[in-house]
MILUMFI-77323 format. One record per atom (N, C-alpha, C): x, y, z. Coordinates in steps of 0.1 Angstrom, whole numbers, padded with zeros to 4 digits, always signed. Atoms other than C-alpha are relative to their C-alpha. Example, Ala and Ser with C-alpha at 12.3 -4.5 7.8 and 13.67 -1.06 7.14 Angstrom:
<nodes>
+0009-0012+0000/+0123-0045+0078/+0009+0012+0000/-0009-0011+0000/+0137-0011+0071/-0008+0011+0008/
</nodes>
This chain:
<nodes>
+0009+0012+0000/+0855+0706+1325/+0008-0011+0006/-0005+0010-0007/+0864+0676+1345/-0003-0012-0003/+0006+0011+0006/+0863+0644+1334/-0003-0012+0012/-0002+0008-0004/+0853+0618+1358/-0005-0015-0002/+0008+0017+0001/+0853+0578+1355/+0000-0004+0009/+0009+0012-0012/+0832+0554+1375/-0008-0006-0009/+0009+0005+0011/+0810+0535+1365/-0016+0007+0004/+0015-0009-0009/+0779+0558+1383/+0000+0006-0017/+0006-0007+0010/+0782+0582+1352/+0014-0003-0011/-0003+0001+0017/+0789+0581+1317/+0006+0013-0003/-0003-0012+0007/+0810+0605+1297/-0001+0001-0014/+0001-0003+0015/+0800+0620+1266/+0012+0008-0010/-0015+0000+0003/+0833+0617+1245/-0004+0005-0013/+0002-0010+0015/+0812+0639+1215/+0005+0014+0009/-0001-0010-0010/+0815+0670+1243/+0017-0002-0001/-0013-0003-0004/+0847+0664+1248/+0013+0000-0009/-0009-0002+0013/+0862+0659+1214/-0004+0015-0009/+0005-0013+0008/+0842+0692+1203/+0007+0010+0010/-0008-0008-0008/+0858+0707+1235/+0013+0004-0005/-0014+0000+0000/+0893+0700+1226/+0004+0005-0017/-0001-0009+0015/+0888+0713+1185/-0004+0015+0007/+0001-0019-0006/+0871+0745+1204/+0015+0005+0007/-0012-0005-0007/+0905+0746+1223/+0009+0001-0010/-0009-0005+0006/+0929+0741+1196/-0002+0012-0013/-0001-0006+0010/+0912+0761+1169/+0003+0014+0007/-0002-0015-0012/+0908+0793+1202/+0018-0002+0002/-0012+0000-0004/+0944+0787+1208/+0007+0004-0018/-0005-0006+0015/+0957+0792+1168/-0008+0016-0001/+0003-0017+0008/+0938+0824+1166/+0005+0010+0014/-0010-0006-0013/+0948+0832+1202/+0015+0005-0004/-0011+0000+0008/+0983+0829+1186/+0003+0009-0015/-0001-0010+0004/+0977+0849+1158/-0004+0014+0000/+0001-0010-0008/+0961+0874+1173/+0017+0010+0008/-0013-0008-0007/+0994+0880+1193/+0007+0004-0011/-0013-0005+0015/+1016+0877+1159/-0005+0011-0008/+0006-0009+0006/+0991+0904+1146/+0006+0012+0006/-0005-0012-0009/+0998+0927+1176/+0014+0005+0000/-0017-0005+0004/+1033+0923+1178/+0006+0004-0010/-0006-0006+0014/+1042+0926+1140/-0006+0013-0001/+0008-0017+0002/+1019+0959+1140/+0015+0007+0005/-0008-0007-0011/+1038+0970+1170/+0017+0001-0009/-0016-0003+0006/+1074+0962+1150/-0001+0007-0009/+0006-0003+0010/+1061+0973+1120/+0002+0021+0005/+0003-0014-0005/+1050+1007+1140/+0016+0008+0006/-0012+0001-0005/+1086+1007+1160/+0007+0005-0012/-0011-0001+0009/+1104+1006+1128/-0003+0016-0011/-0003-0015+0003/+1090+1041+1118/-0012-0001-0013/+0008+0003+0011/+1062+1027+1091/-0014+0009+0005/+0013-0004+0001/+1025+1043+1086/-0011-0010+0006/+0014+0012+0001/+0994+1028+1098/-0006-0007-0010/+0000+0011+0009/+0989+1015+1066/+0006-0006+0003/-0009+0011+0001/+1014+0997+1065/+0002-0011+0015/-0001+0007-0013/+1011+0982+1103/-0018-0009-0003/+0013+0008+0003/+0969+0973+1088/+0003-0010-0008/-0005+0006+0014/+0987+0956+1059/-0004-0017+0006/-0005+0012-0011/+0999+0926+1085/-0016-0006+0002/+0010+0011-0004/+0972+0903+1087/-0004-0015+0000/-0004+0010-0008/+0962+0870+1095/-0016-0007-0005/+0010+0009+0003/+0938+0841+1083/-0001-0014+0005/-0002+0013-0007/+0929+0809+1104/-0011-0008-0009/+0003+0011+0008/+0918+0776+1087/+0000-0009+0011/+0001+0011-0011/+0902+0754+1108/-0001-0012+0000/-0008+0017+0007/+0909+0721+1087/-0009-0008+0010/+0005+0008-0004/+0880+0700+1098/+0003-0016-0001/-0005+0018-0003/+0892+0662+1108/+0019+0005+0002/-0015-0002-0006/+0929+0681+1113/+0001+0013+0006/-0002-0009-0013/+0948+0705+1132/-0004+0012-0008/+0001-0014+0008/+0938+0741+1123/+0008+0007-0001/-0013-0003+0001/+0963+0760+1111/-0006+0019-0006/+0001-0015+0004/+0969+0802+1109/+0013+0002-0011/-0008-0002+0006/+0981+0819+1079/+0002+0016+0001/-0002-0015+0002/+0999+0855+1082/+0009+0004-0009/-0005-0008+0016/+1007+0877+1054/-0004+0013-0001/+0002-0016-0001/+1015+0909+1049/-0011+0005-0016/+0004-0004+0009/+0995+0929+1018/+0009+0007-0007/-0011-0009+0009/+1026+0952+1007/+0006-0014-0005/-0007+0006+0009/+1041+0935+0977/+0013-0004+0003/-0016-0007-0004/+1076+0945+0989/+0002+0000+0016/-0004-0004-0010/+1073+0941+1023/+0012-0012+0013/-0009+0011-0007/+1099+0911+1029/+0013+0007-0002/-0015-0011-0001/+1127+0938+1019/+0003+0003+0008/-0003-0006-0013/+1121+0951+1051/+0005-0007+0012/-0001+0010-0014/+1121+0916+1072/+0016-0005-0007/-0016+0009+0002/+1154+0906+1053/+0009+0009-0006/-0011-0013+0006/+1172+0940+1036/-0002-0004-0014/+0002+0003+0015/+1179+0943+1002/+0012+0010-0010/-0004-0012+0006/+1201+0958+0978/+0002-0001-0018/+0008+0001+0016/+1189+0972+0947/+0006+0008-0009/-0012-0007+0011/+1214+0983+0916/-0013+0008-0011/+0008-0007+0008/+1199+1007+0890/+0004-0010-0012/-0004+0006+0009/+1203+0998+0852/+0002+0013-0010/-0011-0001-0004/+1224+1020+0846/+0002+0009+0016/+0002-0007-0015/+1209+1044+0876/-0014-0002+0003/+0010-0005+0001/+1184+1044+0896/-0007+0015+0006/+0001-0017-0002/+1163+1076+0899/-0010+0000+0012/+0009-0003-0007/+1147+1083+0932/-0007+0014+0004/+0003-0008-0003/+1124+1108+0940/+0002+0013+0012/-0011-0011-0015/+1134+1143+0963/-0010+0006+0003/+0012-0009-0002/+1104+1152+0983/-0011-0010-0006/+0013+0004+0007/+1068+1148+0971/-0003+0013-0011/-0003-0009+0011/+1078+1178+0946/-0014-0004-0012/+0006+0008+0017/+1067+1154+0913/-0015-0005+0004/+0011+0005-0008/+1039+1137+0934/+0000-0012-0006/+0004+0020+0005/+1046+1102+0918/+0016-0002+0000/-0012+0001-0001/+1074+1079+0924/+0012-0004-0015/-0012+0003+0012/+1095+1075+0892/-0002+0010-0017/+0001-0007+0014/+1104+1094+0859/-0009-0006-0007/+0008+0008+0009/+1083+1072+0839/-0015+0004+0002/+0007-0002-0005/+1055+1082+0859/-0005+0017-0001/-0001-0013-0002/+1059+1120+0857/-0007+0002-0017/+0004-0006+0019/+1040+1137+0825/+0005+0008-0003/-0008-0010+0007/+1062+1163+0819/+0013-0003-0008/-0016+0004+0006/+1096+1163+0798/+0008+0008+0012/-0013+0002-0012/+1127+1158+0822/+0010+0008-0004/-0012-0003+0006/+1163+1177+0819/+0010-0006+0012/-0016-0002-0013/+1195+1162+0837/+0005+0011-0001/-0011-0014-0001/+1216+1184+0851/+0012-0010+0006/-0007+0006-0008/+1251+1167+0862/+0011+0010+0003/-0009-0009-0008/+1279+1183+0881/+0009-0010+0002/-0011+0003-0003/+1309+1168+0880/+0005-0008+0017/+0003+0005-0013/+1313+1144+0913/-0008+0004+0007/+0012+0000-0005/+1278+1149+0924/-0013-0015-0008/+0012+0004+0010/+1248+1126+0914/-0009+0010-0008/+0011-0008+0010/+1227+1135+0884/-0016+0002+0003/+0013-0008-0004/+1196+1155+0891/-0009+0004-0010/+0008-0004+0009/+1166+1157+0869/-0012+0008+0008/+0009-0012-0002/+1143+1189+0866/-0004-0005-0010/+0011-0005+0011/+1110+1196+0850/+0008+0015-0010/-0005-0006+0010/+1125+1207+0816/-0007+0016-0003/+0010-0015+0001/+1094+1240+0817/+0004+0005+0011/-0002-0002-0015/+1097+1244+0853/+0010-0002+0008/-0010+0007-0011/+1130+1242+0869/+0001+0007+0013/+0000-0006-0014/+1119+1267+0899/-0006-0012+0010/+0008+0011-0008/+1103+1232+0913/+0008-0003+0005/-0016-0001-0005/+1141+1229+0919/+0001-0022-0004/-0001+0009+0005/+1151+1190+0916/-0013-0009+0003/+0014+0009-0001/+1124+1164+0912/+0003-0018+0001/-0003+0012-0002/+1146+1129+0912/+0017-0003+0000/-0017+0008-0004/+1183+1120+0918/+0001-0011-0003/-0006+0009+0003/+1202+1092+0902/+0012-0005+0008/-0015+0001-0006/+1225+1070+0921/-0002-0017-0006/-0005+0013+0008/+1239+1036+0910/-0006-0016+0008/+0006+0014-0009/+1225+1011+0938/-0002+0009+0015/+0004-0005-0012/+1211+1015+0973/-0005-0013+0009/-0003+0017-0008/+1210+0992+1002/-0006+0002+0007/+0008-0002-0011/+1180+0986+1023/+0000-0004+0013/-0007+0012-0015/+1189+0974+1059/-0013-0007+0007/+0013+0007-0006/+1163+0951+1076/-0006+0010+0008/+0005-0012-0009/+1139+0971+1097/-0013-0009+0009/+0013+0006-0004/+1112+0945+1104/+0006-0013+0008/-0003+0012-0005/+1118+0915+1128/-0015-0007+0004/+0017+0005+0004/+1082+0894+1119/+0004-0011+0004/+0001+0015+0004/+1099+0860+1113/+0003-0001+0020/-0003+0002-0014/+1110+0858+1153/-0012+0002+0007/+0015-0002-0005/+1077+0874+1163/-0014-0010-0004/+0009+0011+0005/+1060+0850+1144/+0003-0015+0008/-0010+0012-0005/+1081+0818+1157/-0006+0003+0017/+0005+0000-0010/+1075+0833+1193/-0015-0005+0005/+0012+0003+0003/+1038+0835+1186/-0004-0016+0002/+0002+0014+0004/+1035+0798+1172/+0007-0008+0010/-0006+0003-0012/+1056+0788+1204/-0008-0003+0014/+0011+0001-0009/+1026+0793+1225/-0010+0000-0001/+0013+0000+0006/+1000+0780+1209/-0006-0015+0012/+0005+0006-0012/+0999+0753+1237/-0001+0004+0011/+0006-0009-0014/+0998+0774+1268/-0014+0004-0006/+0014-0004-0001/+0969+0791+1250/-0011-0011-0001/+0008+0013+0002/+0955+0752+1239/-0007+0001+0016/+0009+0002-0012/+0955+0749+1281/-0006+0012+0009/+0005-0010-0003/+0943+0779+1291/-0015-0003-0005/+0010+0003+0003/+0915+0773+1269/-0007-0015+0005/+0005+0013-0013/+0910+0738+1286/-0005+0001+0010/-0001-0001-0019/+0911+0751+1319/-0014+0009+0000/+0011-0010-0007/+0884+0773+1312/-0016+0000-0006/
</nodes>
């Protein structure tokens, strides 16, 4: 839209302040939109489930009389371990699951009664105390260290980086 002054015609400056909210609010979801795609995409890269890439999503607030603003957030509880690492001690071990054997993730979880078995410089291995042909069902080790796997916060920053090219884009057109 083009604005022209003279004094021949009048411009209607309701049009063109409803223009320029239609541009910035299209430009914030333009922008999340991208930060949606790309965290999927890292998300997906890093070896995760389609859950976990749907999780990632994205809520725009269009803050009438201010600027509109997007909010993104993942749904996994736990899933900033991934964007920053983590390392997690047992108390005195912890026990992780071997396989999908048990079908749930922690002793506590299991309804059967448990038996360690330890071996001398090995980690301790619990079996189903009835059933030990299921062979082991959880391993004990003392701490474990998650290494980052997600890079969101840069993807996100990129994103929010070009929320004014998309502003004139949306101007221009």
């Amino acid at each position: 839209m083009k604005i022209v002054f003279s004094s021949e015609k009048s411009v209607d400056w309701g049009a063109v302040e409803r223009q320029i909210e239609a541009a910035e609010l299209g430009a914030v979801q333009d922008a999340a939109k991208l930060a949606i795609a790309e965290g999927r995409a890292n998300i997906a890269a890093a070896g995760f489930p389609a859950r976990w890439q749907a999780a990632l999503k994205s809520r725009v607030f269009p803050n009438k009389g201010g600027d509109p603003a997007a909010l993104i957030f993942d749904t996994m509880p736990f899933a900033g371990v991934f964007e920053r690492g983590a390392h997690i001690g047992g108390q005195p071990l912890l026990w992780l699951p071997i396989g999908d054997k048990a079908g749930v993730r922690s002793p506590r979880q299991y309804g059967g009664k448990l038996v360690s078995v330890n071996v001398r410089g090995k980690p301790p291995l619990l079996f189903d105390a009835s059933n030990r042909e299921l062979g082991p069902l959880f391993v004990g080790v003392r701490a474990v260290t998650i290494r980052k796997r997600f890079n969101l916060l840069s993807i996100f920053a990129k994103a929010a980086g070009k929320v004014a090219e998309f502003f004139e884009q949306r101007m221009k057109s």
